[in-house]
VMD Tcl script that builds the backbone (N, CA, C; Angstrom):
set m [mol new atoms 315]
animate dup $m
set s [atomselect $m all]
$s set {name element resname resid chain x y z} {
  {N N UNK 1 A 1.368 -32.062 -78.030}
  {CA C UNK 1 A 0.751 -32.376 -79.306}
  {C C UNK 1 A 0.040 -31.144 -79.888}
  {N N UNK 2 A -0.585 -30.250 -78.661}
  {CA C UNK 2 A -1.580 -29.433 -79.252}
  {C C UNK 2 A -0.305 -28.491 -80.086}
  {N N UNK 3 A 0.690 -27.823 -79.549}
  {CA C UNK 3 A 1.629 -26.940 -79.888}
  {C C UNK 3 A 2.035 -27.676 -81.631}
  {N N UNK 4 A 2.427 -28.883 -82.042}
  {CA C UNK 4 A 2.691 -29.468 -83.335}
  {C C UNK 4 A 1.617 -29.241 -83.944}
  {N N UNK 5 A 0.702 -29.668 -84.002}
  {CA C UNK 5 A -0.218 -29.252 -84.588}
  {C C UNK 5 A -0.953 -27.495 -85.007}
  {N N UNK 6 A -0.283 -26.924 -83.772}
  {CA C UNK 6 A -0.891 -25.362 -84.169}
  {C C UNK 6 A 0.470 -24.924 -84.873}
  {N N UNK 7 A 1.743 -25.746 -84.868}
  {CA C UNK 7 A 2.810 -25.167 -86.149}
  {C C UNK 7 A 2.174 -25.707 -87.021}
  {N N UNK 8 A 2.230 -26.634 -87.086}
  {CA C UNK 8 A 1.742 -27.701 -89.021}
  {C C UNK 8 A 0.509 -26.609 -89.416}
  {N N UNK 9 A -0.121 -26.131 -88.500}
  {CA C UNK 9 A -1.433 -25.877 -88.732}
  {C C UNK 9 A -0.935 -23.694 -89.684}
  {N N UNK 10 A -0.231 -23.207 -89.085}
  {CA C UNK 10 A 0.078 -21.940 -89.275}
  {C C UNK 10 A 1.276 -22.416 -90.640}
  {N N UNK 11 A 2.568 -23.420 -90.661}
  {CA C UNK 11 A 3.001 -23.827 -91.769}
  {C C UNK 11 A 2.035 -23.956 -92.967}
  {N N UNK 12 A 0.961 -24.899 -92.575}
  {CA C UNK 12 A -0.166 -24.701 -93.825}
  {C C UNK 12 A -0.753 -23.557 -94.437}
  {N N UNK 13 A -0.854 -22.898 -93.037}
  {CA C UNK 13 A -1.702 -21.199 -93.737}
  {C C UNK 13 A -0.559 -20.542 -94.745}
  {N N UNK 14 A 0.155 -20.238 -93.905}
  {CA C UNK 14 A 2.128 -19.970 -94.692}
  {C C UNK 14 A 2.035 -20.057 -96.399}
  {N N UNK 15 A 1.705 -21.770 -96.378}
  {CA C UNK 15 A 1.956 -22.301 -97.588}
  {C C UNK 15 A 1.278 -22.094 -98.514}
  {N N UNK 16 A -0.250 -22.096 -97.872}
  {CA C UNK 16 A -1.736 -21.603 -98.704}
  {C C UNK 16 A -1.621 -20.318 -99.226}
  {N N UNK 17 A -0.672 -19.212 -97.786}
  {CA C UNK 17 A -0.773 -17.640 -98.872}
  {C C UNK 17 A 0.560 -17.638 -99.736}
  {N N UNK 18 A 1.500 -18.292 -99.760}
  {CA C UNK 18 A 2.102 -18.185 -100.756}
  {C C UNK 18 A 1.887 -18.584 -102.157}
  {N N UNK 19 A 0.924 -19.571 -101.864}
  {CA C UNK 19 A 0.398 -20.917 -102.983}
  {C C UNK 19 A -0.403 -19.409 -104.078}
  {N N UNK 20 A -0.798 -18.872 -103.128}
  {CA C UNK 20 A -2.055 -17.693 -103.940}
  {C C UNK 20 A -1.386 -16.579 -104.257}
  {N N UNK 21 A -0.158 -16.197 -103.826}
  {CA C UNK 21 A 0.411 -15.242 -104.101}
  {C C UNK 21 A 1.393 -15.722 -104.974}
  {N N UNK 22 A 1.776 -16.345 -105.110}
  {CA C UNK 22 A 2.469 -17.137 -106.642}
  {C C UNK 22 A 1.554 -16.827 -107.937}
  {N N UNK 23 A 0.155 -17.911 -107.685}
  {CA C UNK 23 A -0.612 -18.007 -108.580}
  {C C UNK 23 A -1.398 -16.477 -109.039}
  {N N UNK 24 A -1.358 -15.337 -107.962}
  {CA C UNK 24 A -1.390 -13.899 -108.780}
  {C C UNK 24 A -0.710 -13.508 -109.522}
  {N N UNK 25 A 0.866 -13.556 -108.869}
  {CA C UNK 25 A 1.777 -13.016 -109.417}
  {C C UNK 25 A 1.877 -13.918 -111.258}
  {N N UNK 26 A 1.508 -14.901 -111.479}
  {CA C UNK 26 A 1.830 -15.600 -112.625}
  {C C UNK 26 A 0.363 -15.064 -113.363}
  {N N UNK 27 A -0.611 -15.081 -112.713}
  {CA C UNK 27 A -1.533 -14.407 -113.816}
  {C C UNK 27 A -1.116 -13.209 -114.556}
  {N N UNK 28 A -0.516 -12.251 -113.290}
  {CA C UNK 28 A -0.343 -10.863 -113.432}
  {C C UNK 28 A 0.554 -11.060 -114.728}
  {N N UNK 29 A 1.716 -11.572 -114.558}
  {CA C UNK 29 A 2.978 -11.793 -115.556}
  {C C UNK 29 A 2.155 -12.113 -117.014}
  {N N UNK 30 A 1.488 -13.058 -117.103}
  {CA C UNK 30 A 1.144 -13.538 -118.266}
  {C C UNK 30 A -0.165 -12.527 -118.883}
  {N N UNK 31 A -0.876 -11.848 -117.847}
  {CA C UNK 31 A -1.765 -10.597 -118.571}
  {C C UNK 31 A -0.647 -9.466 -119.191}
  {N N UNK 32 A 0.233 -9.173 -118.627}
  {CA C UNK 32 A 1.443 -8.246 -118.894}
  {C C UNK 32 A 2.076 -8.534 -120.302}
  {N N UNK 33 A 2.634 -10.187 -120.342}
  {CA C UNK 33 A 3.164 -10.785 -121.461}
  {C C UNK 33 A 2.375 -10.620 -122.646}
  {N N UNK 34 A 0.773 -11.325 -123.058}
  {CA C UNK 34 A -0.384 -10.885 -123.571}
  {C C UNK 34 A -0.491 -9.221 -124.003}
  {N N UNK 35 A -0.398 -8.256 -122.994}
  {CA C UNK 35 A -0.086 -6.858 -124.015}
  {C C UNK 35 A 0.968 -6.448 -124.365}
  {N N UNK 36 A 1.802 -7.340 -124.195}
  {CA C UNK 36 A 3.323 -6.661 -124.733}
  {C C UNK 36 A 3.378 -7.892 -126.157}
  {N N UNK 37 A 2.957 -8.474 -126.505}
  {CA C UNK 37 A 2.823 -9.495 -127.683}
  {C C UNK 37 A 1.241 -8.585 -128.687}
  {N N UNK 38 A 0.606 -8.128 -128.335}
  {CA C UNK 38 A -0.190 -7.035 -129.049}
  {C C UNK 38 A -0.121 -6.182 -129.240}
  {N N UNK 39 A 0.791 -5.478 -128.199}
  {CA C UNK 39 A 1.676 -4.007 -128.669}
  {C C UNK 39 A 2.465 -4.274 -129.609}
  {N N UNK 40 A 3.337 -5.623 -129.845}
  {CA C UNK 40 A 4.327 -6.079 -130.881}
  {C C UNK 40 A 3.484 -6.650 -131.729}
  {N N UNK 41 A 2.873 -6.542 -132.032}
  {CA C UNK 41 A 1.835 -6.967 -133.281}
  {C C UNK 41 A 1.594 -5.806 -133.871}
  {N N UNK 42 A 0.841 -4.800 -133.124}
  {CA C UNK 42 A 0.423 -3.606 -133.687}
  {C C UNK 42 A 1.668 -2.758 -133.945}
  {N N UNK 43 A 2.746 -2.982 -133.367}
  {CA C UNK 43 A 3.792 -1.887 -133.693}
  {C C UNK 43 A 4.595 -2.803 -135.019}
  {N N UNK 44 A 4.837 -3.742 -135.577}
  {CA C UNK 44 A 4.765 -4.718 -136.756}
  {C C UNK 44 A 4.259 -4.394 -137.443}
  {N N UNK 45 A 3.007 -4.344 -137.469}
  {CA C UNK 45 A 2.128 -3.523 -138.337}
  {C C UNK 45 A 2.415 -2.256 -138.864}
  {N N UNK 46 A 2.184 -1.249 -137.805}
  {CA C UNK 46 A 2.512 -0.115 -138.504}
  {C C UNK 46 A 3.580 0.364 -139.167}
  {N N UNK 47 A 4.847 -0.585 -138.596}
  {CA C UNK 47 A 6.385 -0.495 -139.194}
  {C C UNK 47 A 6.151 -0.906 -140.874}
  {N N UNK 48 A 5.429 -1.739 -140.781}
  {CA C UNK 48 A 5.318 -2.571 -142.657}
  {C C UNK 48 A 4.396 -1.057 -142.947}
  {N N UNK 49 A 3.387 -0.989 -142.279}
  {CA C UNK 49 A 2.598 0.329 -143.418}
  {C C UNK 49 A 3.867 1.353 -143.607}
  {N N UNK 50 A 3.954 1.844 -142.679}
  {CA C UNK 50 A 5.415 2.779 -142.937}
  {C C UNK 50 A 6.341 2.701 -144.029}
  {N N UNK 51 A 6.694 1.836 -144.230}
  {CA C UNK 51 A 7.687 1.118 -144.774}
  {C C UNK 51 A 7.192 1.437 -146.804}
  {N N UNK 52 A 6.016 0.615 -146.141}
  {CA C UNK 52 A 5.181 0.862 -147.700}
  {C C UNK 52 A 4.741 2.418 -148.309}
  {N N UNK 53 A 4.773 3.169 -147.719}
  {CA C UNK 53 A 4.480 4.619 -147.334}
  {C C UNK 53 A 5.838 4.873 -147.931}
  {N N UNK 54 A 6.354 4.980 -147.565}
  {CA C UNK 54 A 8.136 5.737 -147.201}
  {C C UNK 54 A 8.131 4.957 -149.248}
  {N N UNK 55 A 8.099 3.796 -149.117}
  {CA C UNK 55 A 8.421 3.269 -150.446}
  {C C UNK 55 A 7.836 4.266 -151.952}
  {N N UNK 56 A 6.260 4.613 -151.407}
  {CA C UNK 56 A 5.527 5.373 -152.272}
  {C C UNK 56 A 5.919 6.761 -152.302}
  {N N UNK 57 A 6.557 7.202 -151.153}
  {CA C UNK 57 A 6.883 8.679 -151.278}
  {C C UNK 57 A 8.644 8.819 -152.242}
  {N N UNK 58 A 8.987 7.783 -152.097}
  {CA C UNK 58 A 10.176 7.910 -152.919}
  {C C UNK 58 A 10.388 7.340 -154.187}
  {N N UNK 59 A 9.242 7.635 -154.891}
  {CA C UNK 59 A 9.749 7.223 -156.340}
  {C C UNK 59 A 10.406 8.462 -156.918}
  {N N UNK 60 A 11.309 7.460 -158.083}
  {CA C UNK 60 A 11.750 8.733 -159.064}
  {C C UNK 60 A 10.868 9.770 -159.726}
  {N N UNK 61 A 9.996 9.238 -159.795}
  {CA C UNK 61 A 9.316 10.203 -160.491}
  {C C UNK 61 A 8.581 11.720 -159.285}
  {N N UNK 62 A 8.133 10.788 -158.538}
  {CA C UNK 62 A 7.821 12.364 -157.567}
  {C C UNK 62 A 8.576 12.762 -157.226}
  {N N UNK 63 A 9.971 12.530 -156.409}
  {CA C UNK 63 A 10.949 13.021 -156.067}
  {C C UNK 63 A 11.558 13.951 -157.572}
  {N N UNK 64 A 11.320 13.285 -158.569}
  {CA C UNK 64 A 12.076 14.654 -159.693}
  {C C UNK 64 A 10.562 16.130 -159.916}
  {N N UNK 65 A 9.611 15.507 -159.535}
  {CA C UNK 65 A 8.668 16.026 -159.717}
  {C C UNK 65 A 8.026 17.030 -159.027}
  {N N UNK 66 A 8.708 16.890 -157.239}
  {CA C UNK 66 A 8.969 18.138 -156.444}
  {C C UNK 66 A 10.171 18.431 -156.004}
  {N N UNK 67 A 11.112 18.409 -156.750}
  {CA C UNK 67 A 12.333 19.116 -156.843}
  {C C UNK 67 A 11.802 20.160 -157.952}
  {N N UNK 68 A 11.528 19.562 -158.915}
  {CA C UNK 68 A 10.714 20.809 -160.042}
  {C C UNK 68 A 9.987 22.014 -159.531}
  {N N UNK 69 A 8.863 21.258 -159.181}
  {CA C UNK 69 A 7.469 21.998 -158.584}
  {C C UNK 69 A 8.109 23.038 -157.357}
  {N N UNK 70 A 8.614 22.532 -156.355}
  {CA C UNK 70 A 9.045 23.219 -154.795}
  {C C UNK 70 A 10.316 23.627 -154.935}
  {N N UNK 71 A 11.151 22.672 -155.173}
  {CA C UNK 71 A 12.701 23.763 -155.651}
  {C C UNK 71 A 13.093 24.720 -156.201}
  {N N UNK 72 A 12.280 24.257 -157.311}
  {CA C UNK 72 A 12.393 25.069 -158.837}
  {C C UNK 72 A 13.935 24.611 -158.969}
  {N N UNK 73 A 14.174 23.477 -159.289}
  {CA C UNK 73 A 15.448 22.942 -159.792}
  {C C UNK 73 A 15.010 22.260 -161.143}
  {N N UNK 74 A 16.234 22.108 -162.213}
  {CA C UNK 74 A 15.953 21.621 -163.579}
  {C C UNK 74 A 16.979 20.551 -163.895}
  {N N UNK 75 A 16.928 19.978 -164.506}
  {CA C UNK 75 A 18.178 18.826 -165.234}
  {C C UNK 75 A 19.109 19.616 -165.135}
  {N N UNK 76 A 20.733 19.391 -164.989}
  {CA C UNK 76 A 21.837 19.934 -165.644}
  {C C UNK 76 A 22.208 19.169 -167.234}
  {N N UNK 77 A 22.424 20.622 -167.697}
  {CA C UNK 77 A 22.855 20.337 -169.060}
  {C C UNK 77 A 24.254 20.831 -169.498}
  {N N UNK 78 A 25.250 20.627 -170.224}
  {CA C UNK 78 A 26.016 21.398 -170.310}
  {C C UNK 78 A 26.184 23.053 -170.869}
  {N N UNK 79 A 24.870 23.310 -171.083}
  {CA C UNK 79 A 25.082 24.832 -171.065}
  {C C UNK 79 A 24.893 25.360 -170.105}
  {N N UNK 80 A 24.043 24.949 -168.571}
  {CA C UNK 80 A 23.980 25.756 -167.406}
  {C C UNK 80 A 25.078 25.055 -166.400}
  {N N UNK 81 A 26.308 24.415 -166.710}
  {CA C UNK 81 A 26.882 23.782 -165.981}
  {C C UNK 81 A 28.157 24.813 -165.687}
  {N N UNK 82 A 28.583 25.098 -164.640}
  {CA C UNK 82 A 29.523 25.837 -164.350}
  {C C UNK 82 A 30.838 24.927 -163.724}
  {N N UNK 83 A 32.078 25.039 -164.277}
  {CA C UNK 83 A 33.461 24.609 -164.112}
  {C C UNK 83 A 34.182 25.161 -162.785}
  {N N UNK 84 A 34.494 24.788 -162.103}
  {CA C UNK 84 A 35.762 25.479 -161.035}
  {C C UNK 84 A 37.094 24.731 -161.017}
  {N N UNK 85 A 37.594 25.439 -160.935}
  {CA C UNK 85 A 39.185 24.638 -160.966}
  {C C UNK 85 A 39.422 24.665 -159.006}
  {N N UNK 86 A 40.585 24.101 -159.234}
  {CA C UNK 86 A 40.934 23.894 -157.942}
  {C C UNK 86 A 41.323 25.035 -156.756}
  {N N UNK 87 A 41.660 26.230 -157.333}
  {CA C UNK 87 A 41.926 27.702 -156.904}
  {C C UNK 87 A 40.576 28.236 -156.630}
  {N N UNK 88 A 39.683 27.650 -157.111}
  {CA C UNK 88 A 37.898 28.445 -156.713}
  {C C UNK 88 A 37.448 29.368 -158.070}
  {N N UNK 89 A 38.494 29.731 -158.982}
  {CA C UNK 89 A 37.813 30.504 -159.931}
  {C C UNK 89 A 36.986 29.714 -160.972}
  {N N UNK 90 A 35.622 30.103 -161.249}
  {CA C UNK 90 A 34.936 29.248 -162.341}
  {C C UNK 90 A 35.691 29.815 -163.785}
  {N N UNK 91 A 35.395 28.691 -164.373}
  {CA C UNK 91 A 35.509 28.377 -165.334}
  {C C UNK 91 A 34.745 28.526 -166.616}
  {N N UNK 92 A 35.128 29.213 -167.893}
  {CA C UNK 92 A 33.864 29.079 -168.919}
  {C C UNK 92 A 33.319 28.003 -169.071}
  {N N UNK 93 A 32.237 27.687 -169.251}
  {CA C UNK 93 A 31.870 26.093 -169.613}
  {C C UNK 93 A 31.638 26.201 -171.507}
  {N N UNK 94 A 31.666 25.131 -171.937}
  {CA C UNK 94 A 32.046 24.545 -172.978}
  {C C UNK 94 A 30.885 24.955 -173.848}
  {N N UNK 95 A 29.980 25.327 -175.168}
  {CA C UNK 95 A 29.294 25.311 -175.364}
  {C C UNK 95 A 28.423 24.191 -175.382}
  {N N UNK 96 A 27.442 23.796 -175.501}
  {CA C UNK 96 A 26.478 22.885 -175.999}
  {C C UNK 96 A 26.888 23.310 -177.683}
  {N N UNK 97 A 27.268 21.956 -178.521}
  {CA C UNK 97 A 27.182 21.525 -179.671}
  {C C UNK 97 A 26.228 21.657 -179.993}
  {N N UNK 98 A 25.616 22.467 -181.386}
  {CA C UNK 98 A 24.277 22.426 -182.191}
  {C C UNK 98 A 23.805 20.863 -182.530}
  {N N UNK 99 A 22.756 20.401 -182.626}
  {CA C UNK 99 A 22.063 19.455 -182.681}
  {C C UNK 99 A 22.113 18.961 -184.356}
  {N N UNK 100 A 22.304 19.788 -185.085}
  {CA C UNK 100 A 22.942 19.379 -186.685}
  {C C UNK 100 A 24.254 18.838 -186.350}
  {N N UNK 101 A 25.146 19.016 -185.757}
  {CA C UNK 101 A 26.834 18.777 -185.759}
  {C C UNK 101 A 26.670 17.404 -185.090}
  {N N UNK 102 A 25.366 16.374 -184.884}
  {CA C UNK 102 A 25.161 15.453 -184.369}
  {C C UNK 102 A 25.604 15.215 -182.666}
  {N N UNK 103 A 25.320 16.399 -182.013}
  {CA C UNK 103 A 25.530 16.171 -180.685}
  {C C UNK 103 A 27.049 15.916 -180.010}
  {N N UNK 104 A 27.796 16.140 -180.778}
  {CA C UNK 104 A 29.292 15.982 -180.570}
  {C C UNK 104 A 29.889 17.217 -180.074}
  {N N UNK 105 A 31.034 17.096 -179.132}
  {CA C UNK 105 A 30.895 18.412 -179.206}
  {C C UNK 105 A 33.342 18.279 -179.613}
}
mol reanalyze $m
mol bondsrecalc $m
mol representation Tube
mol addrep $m
């Protein structure tokens, strides 16, 4: 009897440290889960500011506005427009029509 009882008795201990080593391991998991759901919050976040950012840096108007300023690039018009044919030699370009002849050219 004494021998059944000192198994049941060591089966119980067995069961007790697994019982606690479960119940770590599931805290552990769910403290883990908890910063990976606040890291994805905060990284959400900053993706939308970004986003809104990126939106403000690309308007037409600044984008033509430092191509100006930093490029030093201008509208094309047809008097600074240069022609190439298919051989590579340019081409005269066409005049710009006087502004009396109503823009026609």
């Amino acid at each position: 009897m004494t021998r059944i009882s000192l198994v049941l008795l060591l089966a119980v201990m067995a069961s007790a440290m697994y019982l606690v080593h479960t119940q770590y391991q599931s805290r552990r998991l769910y403290t883990e889960l908890d910063r990976a759901v606040a890291e994805s919050r905060r990284l959400e976040t900053e993706h939308q500011r970004l986003q809104v950012e990126k939106r403000a840096q690309a308007t037409p108007l600044r984008v033509e506005r430092l191509a100006r300023d930093k490029l030093h690039m201008r509208t094309a018009t047809p008097a600074i427009t240069h022609y190439v044919t298919a051989d590579g030699k340019p081409v005269a370009a066409p005049l710009a029509a006087p502004a009396a002849a109503g823009g026609r050219r």
